[in-house]
N, C-alpha and C positions, 0 to 999 in steps of 0.2 A: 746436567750442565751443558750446555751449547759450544762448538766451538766457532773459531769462524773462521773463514779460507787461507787465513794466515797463520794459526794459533801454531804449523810446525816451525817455520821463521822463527816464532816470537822462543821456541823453547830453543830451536840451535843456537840464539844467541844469550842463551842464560837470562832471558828477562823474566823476572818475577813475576809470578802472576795471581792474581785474585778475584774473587767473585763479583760481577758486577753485573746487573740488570737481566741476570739470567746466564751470562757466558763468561767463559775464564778468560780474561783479558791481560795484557800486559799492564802492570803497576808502575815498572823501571827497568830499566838495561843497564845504564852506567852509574844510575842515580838520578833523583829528581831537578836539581839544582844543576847540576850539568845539562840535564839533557832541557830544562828549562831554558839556561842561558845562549845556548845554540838557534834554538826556536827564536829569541831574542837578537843574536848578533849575525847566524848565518842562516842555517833550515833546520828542520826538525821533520821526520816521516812519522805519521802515526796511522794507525790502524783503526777506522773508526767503523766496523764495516756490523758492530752492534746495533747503527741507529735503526729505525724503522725508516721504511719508505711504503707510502700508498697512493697510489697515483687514481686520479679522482678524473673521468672523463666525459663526454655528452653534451647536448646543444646547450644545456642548463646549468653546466659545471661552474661556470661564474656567479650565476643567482646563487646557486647551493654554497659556495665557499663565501658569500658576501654573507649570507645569514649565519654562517658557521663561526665567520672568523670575527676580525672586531679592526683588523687594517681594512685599505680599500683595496678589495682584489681587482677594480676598473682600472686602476691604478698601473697596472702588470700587462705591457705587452709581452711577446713571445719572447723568447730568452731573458728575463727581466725576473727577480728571485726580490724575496718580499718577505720579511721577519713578521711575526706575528702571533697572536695567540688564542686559541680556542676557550671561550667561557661559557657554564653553566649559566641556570635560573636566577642564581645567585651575584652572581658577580665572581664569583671564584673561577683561577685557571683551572681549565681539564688537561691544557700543555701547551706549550709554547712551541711555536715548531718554524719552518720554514717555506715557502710555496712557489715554486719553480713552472712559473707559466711556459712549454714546451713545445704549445702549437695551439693554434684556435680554439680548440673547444677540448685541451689534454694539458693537466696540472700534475705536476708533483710532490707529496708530502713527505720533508724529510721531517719525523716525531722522532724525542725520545725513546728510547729504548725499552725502558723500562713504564713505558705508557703505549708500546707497540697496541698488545690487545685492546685496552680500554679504549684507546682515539677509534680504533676501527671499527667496535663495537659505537661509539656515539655518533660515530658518521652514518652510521648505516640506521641508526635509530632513529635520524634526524633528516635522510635526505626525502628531497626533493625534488619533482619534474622528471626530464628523463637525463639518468646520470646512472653511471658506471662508477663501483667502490672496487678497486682490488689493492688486497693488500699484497706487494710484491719484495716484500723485505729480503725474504731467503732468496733471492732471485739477484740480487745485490750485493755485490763486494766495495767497498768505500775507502780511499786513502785520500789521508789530509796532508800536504806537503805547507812547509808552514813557516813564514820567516822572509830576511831583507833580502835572502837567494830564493826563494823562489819559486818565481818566478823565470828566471835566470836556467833553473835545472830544469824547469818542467819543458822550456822553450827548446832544449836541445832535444826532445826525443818528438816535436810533433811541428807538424806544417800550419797547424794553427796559429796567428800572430798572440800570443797573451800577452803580449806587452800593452796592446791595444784595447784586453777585455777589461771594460769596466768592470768597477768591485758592485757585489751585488749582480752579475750578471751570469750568463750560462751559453755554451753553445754544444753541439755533435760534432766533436772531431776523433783522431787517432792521436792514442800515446801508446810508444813504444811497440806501435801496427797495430796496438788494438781499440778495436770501436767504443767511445765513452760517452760520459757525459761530463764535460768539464765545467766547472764551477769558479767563478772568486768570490766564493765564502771563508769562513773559517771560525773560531772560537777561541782566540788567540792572542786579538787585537792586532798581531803583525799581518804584512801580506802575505797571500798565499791561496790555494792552489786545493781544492776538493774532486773526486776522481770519482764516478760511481759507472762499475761496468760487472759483466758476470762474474756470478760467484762463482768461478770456477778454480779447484787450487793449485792446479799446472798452469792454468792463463795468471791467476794472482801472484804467484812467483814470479815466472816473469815479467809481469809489471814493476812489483818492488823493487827485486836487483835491477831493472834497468832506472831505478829513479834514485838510487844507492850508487849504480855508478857514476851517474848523470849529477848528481852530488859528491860526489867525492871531493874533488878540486875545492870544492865549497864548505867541505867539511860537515856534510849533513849527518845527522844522527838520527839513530831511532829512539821516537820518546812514548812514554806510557800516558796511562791516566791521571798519576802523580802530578807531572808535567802539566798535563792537558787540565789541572784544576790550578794548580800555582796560577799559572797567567790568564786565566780567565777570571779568574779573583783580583788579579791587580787590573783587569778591567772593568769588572763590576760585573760581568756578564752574571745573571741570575742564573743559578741552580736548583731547576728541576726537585721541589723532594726536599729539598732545603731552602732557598728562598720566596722559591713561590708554590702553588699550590690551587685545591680547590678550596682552600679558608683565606686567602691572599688576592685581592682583584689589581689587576693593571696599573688601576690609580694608585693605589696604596706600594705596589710596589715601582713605581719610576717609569714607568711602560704608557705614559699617557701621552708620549709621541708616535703610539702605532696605534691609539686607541681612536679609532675616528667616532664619536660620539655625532660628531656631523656630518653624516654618509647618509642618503636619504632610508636607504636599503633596511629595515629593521633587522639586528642580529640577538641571537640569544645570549642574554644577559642584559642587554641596551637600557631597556628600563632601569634596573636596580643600578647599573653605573651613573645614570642622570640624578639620579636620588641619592647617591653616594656623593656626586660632584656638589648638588644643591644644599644638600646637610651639612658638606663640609667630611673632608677625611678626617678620621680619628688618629691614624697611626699612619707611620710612613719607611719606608725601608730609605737606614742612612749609611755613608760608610764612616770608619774609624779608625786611628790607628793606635793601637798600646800603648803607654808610654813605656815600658818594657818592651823590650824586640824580643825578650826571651820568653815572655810567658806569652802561651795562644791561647786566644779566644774561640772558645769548640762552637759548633751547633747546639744550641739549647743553652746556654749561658746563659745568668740572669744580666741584665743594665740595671744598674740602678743610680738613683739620684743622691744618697747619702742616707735617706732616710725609707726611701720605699722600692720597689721594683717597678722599673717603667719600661721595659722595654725586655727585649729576646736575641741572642746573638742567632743567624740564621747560618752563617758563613765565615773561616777562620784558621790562618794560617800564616806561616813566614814569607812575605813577600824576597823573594831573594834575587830580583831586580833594583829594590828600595830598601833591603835588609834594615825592614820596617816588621813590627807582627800588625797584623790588617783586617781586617772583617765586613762584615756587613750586614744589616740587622735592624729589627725593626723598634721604632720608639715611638712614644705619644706624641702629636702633634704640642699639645697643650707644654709640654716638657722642651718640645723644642724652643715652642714660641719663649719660653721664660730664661730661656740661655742658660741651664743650670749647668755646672761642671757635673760629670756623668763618670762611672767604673763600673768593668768589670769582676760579677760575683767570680774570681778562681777560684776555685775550690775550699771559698771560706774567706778568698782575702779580698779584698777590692782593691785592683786594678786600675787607676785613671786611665783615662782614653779621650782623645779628642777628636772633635767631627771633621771628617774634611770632605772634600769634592770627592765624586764618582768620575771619569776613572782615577784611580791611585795612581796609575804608571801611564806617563806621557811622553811620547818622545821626544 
């Protein structure tokens, strides 16, 4: 099991912790719902420093990420950060990851974690021209500062203006005197604030405490992965493993505003998603919400229509921003178009549920 440059932090403050994509990770410190509501109303610190990063370089690094990826990476000047996602033969995700244009012909791939080897492995299977693949994950330390403060916290430890950095964007400054890469990304839906600098665990100490201090006044808390799914679920944000997949394309799951199907650039998979788009989708990922707030809808539920099963819960839990239970899952087009009233199989019982808009929680 892996640790990562923070895991002594995470024990001195009694956070819980568990297995996830290979490293022992914080689950909760105070509680999930606390340290949810903070991320919400002030900041939240989290410790993301599990993701993968692989930085992709060379005069060809744009051809090779255009035929990789399925956004438009011409799209991406230097500092300019870019959601997107890599597909097979198929039309299935290989992962969904993020693409950090850093300098003329030097990108950055922040993947999943738990798709670290596999992406590195199909980049390397698949490139092309002259391009450099490194994967530089252990080289990486990552904090997510996350919330309507800040901003606010992160501005006092750096001469950087962030008040100024668009969202989606990146620059090279110092926090807390040490050299980064700052980010406004996040997976959270709130503003906020992504940190990525060495993995060192005397440098990453003092990074944290000074961004624990620098939050104080503000009331920032430390949050887990608990946390870090609660609100990404009341945004719809798709999960890796759970909503999407290499059996799940773009289309089919809501991603067909990062899909450029009309980029001249041929990408893998391109094909099969124009024959997907022309045939018509079969199934679609909706969201839902219980009519129960007390009973949850797991991964792997059935939906069904009263009389058959049409559909699959992918994602599921207590929204405790909307103290709603919520999910999100995929169902027959044909089932939608007919407007049928739809439940939840619980464990035997059925569940009404009704469909609502992606995101759940809006400000």
């Amino acid at each position: 099991m892996k640790h990562t440059p923070f895991y002594n932090i995470h024990c001195s403050l009694g956070a819980k912790m568990i297995s996830f994509a290979g490293y022992e990770m914080p689950l909760q410190y105070r509680g999930i719902i606390e340290e949810h509501n903070a991320v919400r109303t002030t900041a939240g610190i989290f410790d993301t420093s599990h993701m993968g990063e692989i930085v992709v370089s060379g005069k060809d690094a744009q051809s090779f990420l255009q035929e990789v990826t399925v956004n438009d990476v011409s799209k991406l000047s230097i500092g300019k950060v870019q959601y997107t996602v890599m597909c097979n033969d198929h039309g299935g995700i290989v992962d969904d990851l993020l693409i950090y244009r850093l300098d003329e012909c030097e990108y950055l791939l922040v993947v999943n974690a738990i798709n670290r080897d596999k992406d590195y492995k199909w980049l390397l299977e698949h490139r092309r021209g002259v391009v450099t693949i490194s994967d530089r994950s252990d080289e990486f330390a990552m904090i997510a500062v996350q919330g309507p403060q800040s901003l606010a916290i992160v501005q006092k430890l750096t001469n950087i203006d962030i008040m100024n950095l668009y969202n989606y964007h990146c620059t090279y400054g110092e926090v807390a005197g040490e050299s980064m890469i700052i980010s406004r990304t996040g997976y959270t839906g709130e503003i906020g604030v992504e940190l990525y600098f060495q993995a060192d665990e005397t440098l990453c100490a003092k990074v944290w405490k000074a961004l624990v201090d620098a939050g104080r006044e503000f009331g920032i808390v430390p949050a887990g992965l608990g946390a870090r799914d609660t609100l990404r679920l009341e945004m719809g944000y798709r999960l890796y493993g759970q909503d999407i997949d290499e059996t799940t394309s773009p289309l089919e799951a809501g991603l067909d505003w990062i899909t450029k199907l009309a980029k001249p650039m041929m990408f893998i998979g391109k094909n099969e998603l124009l024959r997907k788009q022309q045939q018509g989708i079969k199934r679609r990922l909706i969201g839902f919400v219980v009519s129960d707030s007390k009973r949850i809808a797991r991964h792997g539920y059935s939906i069904t229509d009263g009389v058959s099963f049409v559909g699959v819960v992918t994602s599921g839990g207590y929204s405790p921003s909307l103290q709603k239970s919520i999910g999100l899952g995929y169902v027959t087009v044909d089932v939608l178009q007919r407007d049928l009233p739809l439940a939840i199989d619980i464990r035997g019982t059925h569940v009404p549920m009704s469909l609502t808009n992606i995101p759940f929680y809006k400000k």
